[in-house]
C-alpha positions in Angstrom: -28.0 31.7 -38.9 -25.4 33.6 -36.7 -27.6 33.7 -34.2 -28.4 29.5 -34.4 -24.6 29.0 -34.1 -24.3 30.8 -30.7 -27.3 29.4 -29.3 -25.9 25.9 -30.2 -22.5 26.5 -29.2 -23.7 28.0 -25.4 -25.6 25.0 -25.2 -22.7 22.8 -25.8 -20.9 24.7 -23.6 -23.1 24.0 -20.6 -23.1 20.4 -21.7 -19.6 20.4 -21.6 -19.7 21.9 -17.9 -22.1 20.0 -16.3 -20.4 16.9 -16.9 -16.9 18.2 -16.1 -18.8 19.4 -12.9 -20.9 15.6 -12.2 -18.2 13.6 -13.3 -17.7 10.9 -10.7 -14.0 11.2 -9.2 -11.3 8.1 -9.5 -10.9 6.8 -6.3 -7.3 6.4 -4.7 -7.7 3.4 -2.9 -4.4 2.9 -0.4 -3.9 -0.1 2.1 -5.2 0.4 5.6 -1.3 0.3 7.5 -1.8 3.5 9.4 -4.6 4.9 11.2 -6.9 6.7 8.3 -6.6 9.9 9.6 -2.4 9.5 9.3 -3.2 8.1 6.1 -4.5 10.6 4.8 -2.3 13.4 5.9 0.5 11.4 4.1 -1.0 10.4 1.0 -3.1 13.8 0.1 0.0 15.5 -1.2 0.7 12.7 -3.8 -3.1 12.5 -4.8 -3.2 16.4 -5.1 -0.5 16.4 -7.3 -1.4 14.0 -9.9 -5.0 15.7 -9.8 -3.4 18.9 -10.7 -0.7 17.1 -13.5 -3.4 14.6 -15.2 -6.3 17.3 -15.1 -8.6 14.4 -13.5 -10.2 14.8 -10.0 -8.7 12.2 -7.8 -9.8 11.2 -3.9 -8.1 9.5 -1.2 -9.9 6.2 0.0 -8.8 3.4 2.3 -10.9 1.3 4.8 -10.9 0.0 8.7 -8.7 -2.5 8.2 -7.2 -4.9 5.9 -9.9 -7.4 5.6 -12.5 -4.6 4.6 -10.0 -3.1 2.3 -9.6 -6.6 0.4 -13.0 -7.3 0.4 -13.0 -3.6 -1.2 -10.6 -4.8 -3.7 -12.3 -7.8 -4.5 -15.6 -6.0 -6.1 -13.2 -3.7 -7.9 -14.1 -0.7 -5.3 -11.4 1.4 -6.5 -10.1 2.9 -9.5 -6.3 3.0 -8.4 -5.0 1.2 -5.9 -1.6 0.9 -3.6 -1.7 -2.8 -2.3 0.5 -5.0 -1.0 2.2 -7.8 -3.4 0.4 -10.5 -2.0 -2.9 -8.4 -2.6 -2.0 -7.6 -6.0 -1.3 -11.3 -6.9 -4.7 -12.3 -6.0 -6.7 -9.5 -7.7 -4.8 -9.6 -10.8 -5.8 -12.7 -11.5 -9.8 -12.4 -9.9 -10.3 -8.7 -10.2 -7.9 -7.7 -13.3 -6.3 -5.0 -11.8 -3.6 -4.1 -13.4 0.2 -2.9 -12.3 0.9 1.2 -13.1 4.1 1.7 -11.2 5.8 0.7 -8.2 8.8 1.8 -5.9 12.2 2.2 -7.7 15.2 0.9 -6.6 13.8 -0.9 -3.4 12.8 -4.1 -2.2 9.8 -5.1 0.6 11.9 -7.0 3.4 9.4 -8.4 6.2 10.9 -7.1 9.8 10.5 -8.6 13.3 10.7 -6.1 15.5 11.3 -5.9 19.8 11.7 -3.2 22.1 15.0 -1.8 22.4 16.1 -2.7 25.7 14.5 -6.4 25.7 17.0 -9.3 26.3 15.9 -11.0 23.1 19.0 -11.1 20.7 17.5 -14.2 18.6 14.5 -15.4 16.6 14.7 -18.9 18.5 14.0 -16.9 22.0 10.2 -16.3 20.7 9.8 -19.6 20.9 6.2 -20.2 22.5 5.2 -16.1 22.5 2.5 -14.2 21.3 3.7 -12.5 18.5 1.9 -9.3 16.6 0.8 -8.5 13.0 -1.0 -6.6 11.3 -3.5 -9.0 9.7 -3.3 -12.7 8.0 -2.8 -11.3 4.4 -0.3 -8.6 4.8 2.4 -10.0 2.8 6.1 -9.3 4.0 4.9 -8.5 7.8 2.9 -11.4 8.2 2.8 -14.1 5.4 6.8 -13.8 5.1 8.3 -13.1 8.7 5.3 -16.4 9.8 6.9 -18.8 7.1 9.9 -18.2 8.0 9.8 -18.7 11.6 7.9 -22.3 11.0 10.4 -23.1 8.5 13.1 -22.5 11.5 10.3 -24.7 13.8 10.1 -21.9 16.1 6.1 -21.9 17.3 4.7 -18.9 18.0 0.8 -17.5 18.7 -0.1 -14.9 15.8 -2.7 -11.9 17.2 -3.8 -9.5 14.3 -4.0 -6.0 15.6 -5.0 -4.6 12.3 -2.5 -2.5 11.2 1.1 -1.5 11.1 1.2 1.4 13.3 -0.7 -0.8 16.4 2.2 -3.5 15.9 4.9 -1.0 16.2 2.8 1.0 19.2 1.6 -2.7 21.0 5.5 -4.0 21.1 6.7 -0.2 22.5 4.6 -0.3 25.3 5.1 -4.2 26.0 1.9 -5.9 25.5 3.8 -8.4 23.0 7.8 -9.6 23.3 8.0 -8.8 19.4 5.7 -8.0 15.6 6.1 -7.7 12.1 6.2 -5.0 10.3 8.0 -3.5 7.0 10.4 -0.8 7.2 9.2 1.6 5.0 6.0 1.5 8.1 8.9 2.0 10.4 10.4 4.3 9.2 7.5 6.5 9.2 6.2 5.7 12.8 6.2 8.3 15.4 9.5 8.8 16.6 8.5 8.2 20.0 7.7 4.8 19.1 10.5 4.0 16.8 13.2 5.0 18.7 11.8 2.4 21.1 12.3 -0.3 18.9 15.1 -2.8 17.3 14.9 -4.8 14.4 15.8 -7.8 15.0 15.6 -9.8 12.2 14.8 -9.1 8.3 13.9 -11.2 5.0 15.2 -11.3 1.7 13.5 -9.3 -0.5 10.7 -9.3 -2.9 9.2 -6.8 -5.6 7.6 -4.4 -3.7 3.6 -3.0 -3.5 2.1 -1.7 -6.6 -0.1 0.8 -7.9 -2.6 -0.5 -9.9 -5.6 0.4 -11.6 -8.6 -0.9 -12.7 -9.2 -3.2 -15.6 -12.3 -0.6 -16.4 -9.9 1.9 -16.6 -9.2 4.3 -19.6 -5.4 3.9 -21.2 -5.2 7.3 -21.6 -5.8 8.2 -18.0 -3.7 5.2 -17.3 -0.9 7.0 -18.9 -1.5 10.3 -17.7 -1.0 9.0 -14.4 2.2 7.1 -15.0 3.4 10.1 -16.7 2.6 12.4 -13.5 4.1 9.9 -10.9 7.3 9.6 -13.3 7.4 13.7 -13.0 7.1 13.5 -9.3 9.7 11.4 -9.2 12.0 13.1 -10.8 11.1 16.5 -9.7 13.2 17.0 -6.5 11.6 20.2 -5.6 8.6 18.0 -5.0 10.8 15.4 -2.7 8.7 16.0 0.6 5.3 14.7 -1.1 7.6 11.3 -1.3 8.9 11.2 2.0 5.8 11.6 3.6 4.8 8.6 2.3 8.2 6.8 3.1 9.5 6.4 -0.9 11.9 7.7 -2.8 10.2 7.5 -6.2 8.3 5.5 -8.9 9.0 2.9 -11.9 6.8 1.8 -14.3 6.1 -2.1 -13.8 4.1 -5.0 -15.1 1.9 -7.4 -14.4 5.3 -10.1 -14.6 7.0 -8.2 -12.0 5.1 -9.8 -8.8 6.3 -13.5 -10.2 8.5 -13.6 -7.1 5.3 -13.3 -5.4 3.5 -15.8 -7.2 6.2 -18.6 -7.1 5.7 -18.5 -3.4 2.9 -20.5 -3.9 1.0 -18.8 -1.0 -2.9 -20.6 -1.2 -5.3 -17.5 0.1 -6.3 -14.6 1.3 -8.2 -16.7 3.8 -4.8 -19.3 5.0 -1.8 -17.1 3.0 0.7 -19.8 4.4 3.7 -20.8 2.7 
């Protein structure tokens, strides 16, 4: 009999093991604004920590650019997701994710941006220019800094260079008068190339991006991530994994809190135009 018991309890045990060991990580899908390798750097910190504070293995993911990454989005690719508003709009509604946390005390503000030393001083002077952003669907760098200079009948050529760091890096070295961009991008660019720019104009703002997770996804590991970005937050010893990613901390949201977003009325992913 005794012997019975510790044959079947070794063979749970190994059960046990092997799928701790097989189990297929969450993926930590984060919007394509930097160059991956950046990325990466920046965001492994956070997804270390909540691996080690939930007890659930956890991997960074992102994609080329931010067509690829919303096409990712759109077959439910990952498991948690950092997305812009506009993005998390959308696949709410046609992919169910659903909103986890997002950055406290902070709004997104779209930014046009210029080289320091260039004579522009006004949004009416890039009247007929090429302008730079990141991609059609990037919400407060494109969709909002665009609608706003049409609403002011300023016309302007639009060329997508894929992500925030090329805006910044293509209006430095002068191959377009001015782009959009966000400042929490800007404010982690290389200081080479931010020091050689000047913002010169902002939005209002709006709630900003969201983590969100999958509809498939448990509630209990749904909490016990919640729970390990609200201990990050308020662990100050641990402020450095923030910064690195250019926040300040973590709220808990819901699904309601992007209805600035939706009142906008923008169409689609394919023509997000106000």
């Amino acid at each position: 009999m005794g012997s019975s018991i510790h044959r079947i309890v070794i063979t749970l045990c190994f059960v046990f093991s092997t799928f701790s060991v097989n189990a297929k990580p969450l993926t930590f899908g984060v919007v394509p604004q930097q160059s991956a390798k950046k990325m990466a750097e920046n965001w492994q910190p956070l997804i270390d920590y909540l691996s080690t504070y939930t007890g659930l293995s956890i991997e960074f993911k992102t994609a080329k650019d931010i067509p690829t990454f919303e096409a990712n989005l759109a077959k439910g690719a990952y498991d948690i997701a950092y997305m812009n508003p506009y993005h998390f709009v959308v696949f709410n509604e046609t992919a169910g994710y659903r909103a986890l946390a997002h950055q406290r005390n902070k709004k997104i503000q779209g930014l046009i941006v210029v080289e320091k030393d260039s004579p522009i001083q006004s949004l009416s002077e890039l009247s007929g220019t090429e302008i730079a952003f990141p991609a059609p669907a990037a919400f407060a760098a494109t969709i909002i800094t665009s609608a706003y200079l049409r609403k002011n009948n300023i016309a302007f050529i639009p060329r997508y260079v894929n992500s925030h760091d090329s805006v910044y890096l293509a209006v430095q070295r002068k191959f377009f008068k001015a782009g959009g961009g966000i400042l929490r991008t800007l404010n982690v660019a290389p200081d080479e190339v931010r020091s050689d720019l000047r913002v010169l104009w902002k939005s209002q703002g709006y709630t900003p991006h969201p983590i969100a997770t999958s509809p498939n996804m448990a509630q209990g590991d749904r909490q016990a991530i919640l729970n390990g970005l609200m201990a990050l937050s308020n662990d100050t010893s641990k402020s450095s994994v923030l910064k690195r990613i250019g926040l300040s901390g973590f709220i808990a949201s819901n699904d309601s809190d992007w209805d600035d977003v939706r009142a906008l009325g923008i169409a689609s992913l394919s023509r997000p135009h106000l």
